[in-house]
Structure formats: structure tokens, C-alpha cells
Gaussian input, Z-matrix of N, CA and C with variables (Angstrom, degrees):
# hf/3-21g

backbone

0 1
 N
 C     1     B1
 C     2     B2     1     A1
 N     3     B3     2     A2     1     D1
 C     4     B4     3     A3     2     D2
 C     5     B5     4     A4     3     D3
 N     6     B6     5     A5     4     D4
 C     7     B7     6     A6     5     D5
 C     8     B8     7     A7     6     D6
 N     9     B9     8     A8     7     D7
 C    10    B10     9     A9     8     D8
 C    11    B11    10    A10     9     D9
 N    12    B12    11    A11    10    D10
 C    13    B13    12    A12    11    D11
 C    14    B14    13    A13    12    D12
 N    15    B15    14    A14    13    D13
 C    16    B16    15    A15    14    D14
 C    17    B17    16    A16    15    D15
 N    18    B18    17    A17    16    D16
 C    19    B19    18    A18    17    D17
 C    20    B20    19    A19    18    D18
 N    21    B21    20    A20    19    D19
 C    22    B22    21    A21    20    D20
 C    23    B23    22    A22    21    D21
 N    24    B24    23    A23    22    D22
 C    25    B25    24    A24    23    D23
 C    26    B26    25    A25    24    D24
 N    27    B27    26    A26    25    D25
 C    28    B28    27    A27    26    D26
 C    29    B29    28    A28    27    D27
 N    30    B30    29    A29    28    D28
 C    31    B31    30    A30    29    D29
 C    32    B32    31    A31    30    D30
 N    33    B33    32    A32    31    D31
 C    34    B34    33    A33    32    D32
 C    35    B35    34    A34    33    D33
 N    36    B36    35    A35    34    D34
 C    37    B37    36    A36    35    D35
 C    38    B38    37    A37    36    D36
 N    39    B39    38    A38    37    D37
 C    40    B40    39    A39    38    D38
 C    41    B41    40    A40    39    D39
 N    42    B42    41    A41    40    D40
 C    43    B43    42    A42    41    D41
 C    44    B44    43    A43    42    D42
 N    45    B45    44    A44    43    D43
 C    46    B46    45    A45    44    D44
 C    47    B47    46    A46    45    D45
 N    48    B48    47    A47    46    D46
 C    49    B49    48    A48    47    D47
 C    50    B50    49    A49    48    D48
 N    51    B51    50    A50    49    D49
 C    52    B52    51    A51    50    D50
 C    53    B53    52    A52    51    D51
 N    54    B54    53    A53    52    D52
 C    55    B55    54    A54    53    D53
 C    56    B56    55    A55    54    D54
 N    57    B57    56    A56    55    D55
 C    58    B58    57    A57    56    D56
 C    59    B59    58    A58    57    D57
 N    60    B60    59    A59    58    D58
 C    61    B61    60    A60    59    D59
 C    62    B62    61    A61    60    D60
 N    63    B63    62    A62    61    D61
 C    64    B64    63    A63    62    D62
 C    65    B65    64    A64    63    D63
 N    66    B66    65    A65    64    D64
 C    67    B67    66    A66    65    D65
 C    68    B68    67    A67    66    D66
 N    69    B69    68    A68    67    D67
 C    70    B70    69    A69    68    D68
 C    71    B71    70    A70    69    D69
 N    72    B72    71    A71    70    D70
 C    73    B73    72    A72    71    D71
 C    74    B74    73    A73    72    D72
 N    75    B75    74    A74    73    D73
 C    76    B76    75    A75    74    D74
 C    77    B77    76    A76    75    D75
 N    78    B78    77    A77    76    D76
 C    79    B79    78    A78    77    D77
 C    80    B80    79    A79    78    D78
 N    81    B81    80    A80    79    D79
 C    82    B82    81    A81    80    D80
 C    83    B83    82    A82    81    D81
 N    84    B84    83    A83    82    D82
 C    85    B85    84    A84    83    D83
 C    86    B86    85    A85    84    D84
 N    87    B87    86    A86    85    D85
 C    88    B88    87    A87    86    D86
 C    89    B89    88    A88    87    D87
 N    90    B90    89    A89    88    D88
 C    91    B91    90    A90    89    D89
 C    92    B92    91    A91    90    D90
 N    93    B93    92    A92    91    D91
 C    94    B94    93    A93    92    D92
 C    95    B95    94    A94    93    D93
 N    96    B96    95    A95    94    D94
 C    97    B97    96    A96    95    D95
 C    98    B98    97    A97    96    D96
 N    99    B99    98    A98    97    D97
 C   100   B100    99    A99    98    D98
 C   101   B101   100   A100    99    D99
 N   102   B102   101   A101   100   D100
 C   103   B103   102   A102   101   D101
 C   104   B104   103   A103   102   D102
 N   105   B105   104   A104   103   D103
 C   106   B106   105   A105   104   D104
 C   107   B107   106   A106   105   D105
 N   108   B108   107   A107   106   D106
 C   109   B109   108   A108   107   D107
 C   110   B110   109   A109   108   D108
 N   111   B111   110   A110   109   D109
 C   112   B112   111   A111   110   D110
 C   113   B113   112   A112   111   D111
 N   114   B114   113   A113   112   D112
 C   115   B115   114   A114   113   D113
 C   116   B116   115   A115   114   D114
 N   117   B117   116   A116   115   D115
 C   118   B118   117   A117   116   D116
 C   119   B119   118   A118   117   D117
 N   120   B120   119   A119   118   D118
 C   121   B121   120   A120   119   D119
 C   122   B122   121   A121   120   D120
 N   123   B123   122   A122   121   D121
 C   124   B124   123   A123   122   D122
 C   125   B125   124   A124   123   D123
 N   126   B126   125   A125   124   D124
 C   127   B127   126   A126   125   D125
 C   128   B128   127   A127   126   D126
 N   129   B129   128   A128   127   D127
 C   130   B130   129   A129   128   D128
 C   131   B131   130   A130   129   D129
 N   132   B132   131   A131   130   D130
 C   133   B133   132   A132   131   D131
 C   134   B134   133   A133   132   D132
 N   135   B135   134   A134   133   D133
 C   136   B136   135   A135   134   D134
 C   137   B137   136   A136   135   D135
 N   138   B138   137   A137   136   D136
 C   139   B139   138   A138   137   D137
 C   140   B140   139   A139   138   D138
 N   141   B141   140   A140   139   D139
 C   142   B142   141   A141   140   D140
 C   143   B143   142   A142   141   D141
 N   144   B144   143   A143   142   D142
 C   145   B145   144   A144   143   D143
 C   146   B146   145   A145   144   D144
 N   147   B147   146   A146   145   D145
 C   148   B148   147   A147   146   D146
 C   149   B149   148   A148   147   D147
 N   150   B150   149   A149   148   D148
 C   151   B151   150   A150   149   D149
 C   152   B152   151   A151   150   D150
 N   153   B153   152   A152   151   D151
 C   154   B154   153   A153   152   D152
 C   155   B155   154   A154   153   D153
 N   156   B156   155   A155   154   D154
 C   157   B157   156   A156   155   D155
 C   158   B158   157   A157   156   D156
 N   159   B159   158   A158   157   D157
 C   160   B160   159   A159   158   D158
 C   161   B161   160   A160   159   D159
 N   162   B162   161   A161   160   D160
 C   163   B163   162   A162   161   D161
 C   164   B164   163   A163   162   D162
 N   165   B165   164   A164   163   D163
 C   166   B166   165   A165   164   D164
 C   167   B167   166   A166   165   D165
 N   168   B168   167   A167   166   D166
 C   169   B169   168   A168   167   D167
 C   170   B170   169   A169   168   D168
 N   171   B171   170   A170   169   D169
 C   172   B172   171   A171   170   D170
 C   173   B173   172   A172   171   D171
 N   174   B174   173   A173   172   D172
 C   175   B175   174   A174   173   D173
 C   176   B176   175   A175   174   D174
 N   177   B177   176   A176   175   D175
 C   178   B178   177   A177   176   D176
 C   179   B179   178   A178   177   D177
 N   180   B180   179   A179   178   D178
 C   181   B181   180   A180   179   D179
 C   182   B182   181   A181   180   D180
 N   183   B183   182   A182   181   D181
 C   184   B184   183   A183   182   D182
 C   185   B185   184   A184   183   D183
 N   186   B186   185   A185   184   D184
 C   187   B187   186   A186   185   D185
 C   188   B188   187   A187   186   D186
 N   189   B189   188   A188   187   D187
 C   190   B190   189   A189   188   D188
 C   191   B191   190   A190   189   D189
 N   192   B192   191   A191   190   D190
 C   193   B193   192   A192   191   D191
 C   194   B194   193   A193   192   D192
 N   195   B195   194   A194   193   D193
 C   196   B196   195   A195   194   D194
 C   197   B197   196   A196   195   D195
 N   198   B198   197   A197   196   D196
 C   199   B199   198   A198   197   D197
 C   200   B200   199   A199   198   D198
 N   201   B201   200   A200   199   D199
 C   202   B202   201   A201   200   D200
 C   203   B203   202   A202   201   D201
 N   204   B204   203   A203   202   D202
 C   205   B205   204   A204   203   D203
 C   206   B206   205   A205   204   D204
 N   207   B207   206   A206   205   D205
 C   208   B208   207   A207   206   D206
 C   209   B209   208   A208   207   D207
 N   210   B210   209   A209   208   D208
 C   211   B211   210   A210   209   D209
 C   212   B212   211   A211   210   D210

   B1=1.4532
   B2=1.5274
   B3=1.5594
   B4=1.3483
   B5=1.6057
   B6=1.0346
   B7=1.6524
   B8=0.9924
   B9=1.4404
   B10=1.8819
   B11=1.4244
   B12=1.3581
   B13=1.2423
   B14=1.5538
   B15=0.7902
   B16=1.8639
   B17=2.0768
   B18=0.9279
   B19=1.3161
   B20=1.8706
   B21=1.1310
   B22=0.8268
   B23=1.7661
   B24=2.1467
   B25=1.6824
   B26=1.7050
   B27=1.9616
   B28=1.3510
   B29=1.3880
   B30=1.3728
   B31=1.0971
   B32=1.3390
   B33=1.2050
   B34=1.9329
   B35=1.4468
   B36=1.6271
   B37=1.4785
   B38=1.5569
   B39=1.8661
   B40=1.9220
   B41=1.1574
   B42=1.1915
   B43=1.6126
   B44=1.9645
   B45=1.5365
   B46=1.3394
   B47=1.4935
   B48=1.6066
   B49=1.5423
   B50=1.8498
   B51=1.5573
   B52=1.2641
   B53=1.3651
   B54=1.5330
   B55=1.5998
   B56=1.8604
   B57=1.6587
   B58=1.2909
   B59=1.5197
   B60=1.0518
   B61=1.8584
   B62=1.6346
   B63=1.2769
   B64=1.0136
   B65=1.9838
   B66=1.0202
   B67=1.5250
   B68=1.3937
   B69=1.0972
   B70=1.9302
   B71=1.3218
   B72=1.1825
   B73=1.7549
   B74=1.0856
   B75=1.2366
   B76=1.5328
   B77=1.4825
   B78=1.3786
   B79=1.7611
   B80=1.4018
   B81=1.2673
   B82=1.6858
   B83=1.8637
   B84=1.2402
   B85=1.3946
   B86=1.3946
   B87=1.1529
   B88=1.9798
   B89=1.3890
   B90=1.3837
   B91=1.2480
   B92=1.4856
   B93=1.3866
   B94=1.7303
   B95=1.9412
   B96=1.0018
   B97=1.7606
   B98=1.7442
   B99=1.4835
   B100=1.0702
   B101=0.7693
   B102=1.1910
   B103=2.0268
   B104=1.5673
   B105=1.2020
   B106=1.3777
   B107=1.9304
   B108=1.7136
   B109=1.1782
   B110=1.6687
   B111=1.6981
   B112=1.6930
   B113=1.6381
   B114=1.3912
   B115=1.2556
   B116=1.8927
   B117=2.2377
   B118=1.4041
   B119=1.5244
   B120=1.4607
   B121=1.7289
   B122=2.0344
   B123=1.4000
   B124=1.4836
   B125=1.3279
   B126=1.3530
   B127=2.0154
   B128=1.2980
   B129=1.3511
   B130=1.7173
   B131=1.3717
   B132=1.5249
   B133=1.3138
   B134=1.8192
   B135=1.4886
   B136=1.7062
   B137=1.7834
   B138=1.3981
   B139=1.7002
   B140=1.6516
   B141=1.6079
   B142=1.2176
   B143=1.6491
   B144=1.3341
   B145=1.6208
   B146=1.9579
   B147=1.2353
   B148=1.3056
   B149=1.5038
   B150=0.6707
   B151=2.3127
   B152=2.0255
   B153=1.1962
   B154=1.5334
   B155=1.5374
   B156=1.5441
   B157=1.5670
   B158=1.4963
   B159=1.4967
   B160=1.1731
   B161=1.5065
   B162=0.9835
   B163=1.5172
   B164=1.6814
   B165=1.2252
   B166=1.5931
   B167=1.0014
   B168=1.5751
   B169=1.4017
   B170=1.7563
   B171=1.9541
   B172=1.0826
   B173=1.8970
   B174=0.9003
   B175=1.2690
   B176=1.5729
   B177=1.3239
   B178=1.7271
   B179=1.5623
   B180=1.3092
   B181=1.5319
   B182=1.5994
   B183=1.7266
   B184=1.9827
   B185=1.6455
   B186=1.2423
   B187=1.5785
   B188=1.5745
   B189=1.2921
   B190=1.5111
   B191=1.7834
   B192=1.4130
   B193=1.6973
   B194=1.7597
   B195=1.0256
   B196=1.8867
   B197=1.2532
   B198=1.0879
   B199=1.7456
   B200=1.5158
   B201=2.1595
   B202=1.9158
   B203=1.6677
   B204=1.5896
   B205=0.9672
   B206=1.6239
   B207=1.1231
   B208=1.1362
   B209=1.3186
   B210=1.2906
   B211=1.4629
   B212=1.4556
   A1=108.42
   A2=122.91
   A3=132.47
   A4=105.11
   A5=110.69
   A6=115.44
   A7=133.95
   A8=115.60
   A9=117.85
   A10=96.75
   A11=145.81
   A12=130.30
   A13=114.16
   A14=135.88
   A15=162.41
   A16=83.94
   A17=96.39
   A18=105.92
   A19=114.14
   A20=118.99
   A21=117.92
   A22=135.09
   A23=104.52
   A24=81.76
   A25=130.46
   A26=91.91
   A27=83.25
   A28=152.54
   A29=114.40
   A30=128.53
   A31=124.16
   A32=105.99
   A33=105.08
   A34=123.68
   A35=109.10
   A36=74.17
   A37=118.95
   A38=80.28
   A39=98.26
   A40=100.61
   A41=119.84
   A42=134.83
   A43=90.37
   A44=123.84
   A45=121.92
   A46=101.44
   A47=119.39
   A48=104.49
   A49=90.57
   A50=108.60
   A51=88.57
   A52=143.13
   A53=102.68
   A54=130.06
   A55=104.29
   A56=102.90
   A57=100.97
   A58=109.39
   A59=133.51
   A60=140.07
   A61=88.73
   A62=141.69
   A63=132.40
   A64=130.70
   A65=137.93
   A66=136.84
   A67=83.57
   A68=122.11
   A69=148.34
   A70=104.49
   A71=109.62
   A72=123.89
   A73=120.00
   A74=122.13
   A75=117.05
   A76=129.64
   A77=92.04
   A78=137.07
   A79=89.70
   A80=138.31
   A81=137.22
   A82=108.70
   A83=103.76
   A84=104.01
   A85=108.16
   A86=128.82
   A87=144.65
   A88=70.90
   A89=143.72
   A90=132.41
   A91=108.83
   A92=112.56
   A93=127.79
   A94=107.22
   A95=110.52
   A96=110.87
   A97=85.54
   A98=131.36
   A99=110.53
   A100=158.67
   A101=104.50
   A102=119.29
   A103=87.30
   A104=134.42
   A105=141.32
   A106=105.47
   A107=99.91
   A108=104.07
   A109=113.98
   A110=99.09
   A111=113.74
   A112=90.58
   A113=115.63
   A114=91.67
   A115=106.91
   A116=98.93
   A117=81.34
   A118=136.84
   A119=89.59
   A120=90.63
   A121=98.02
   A122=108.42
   A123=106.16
   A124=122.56
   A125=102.87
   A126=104.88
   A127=103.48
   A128=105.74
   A129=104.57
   A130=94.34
   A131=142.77
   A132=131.27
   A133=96.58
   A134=98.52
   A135=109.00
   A136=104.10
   A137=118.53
   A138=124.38
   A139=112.10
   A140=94.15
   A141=124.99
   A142=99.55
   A143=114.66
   A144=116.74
   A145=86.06
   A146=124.03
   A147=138.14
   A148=105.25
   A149=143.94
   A150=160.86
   A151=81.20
   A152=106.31
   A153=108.92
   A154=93.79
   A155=108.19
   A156=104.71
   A157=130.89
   A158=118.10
   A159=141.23
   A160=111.85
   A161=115.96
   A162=146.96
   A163=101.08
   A164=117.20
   A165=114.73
   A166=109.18
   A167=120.87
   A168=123.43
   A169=116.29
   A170=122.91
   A171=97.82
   A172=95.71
   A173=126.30
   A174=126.56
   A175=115.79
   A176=99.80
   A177=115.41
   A178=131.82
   A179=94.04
   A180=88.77
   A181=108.31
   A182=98.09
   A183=92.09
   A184=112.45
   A185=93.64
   A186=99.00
   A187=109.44
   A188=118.71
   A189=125.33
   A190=109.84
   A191=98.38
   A192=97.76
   A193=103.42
   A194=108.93
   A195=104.74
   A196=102.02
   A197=120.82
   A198=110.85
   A199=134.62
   A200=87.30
   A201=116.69
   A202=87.96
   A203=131.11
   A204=122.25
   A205=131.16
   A206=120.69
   A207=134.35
   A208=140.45
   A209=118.65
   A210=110.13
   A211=116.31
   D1=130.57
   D2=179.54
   D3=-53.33
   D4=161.45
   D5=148.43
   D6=-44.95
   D7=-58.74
   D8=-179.14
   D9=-72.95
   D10=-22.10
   D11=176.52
   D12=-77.37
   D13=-45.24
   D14=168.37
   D15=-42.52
   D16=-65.64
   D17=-155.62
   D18=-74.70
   D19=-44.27
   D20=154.83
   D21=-75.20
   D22=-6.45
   D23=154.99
   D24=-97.08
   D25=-1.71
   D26=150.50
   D27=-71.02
   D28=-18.46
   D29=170.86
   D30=-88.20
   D31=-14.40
   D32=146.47
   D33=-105.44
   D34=16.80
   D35=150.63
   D36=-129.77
   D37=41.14
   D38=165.73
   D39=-90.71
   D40=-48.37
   D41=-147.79
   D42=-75.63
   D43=-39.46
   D44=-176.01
   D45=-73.17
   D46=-31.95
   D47=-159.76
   D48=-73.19
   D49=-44.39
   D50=-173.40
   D51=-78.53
   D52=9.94
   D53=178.19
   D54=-76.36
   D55=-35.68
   D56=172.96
   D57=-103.08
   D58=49.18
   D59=155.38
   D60=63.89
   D61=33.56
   D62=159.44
   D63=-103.35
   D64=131.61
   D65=-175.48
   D66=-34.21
   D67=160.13
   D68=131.01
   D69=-75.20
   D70=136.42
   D71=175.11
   D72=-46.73
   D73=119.33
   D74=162.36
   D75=-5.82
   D76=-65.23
   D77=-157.75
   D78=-75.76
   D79=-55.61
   D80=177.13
   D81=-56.25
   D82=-58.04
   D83=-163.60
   D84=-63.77
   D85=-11.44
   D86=-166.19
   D87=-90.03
   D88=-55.75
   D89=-138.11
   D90=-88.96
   D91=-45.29
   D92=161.41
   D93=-54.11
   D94=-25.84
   D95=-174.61
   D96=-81.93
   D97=-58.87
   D98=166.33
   D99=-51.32
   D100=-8.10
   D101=-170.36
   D102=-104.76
   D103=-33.77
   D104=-156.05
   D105=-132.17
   D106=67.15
   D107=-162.28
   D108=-71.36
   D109=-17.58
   D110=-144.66
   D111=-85.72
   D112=-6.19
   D113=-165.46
   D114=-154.28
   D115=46.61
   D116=-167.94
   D117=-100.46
   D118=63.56
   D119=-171.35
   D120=-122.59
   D121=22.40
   D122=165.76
   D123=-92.37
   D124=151.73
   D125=-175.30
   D126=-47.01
   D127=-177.72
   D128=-164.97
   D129=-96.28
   D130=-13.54
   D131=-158.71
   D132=-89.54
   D133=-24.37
   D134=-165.14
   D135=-91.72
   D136=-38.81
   D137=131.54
   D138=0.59
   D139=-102.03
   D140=-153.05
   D141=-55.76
   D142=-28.21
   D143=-156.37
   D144=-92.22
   D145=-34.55
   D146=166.37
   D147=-49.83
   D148=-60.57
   D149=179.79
   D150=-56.66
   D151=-71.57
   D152=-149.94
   D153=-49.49
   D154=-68.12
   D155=171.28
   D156=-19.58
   D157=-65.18
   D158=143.89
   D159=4.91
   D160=-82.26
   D161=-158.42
   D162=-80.37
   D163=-52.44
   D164=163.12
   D165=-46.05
   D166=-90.67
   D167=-178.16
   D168=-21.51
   D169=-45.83
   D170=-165.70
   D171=-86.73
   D172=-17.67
   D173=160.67
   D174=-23.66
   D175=-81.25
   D176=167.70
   D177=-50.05
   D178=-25.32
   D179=168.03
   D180=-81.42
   D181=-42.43
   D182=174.06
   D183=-42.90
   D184=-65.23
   D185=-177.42
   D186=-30.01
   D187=-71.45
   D188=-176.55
   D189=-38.45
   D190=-56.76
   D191=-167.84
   D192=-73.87
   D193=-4.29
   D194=163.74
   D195=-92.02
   D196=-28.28
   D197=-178.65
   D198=-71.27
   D199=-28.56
   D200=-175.78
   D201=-80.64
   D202=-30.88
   D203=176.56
   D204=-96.09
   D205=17.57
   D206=128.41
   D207=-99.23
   D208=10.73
   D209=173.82
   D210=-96.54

């Protein structure tokens, strides 16, 4: 499993536990503080939405540099 995939289903299934009034895992949020080292003293919803971002952005830049390299 890639990175942005790994990484972004941890961060939804913080963002789902806490959509249903439930803690986020221990074991996930250690993992979101890692992926998101620069900044780990944010709630987990502001975390997780931090990782997702993350992972778009490097998404979009892939996308772009396959695109500058096909044209």
C-alpha cells in the first residue's frame, strides 16, 4: 500500500470515529502525529484534516508533473 493511501485511511478513520462521538484510536492518532510531525499538539479532527490535506496536495502535484510530462 502507497503512502497517500496508508495515510489517508488513517485519517478517516479518525475523522469517522469522531463523526460518530467515538475516541479515535490511540494507535491512528500516534500515526497522524507522525505523518504530521511539524505540528503535533492539534485536536485530532484538525490532525486528521491536516494528513488529508497533505496527501491531496501531494496527489496534485503528481497529477500536474504527469500532465507537464505529457504534453
Amino acid at each position: 500500500m502507497d503512502y497517500s493511501r496508508s495515510a489517508m485511511q488513517v485519517a478517516l478513520r479518525v475523522v469517522k470515529a469522531i463523526t460518530e462521538d467515538r475516541a479515535p484510536s490511540p494507535v491512528d492518532l500516534r500515526e497522524l502525529r507522525r505523518l504530521l510531525p511539524s505540528v503535533p499538539d492539534l485536536p485530532a479532527a484538525e490532525l486528521a484534516c491536516g494528513v488529508i490535506h497533505r496527501v491531496v496536495e501531494l496527489r496534485a502535484a503528481e497529477a500536474r508533473k504527469c500532465l507537464g510530462e505529457g504534453a
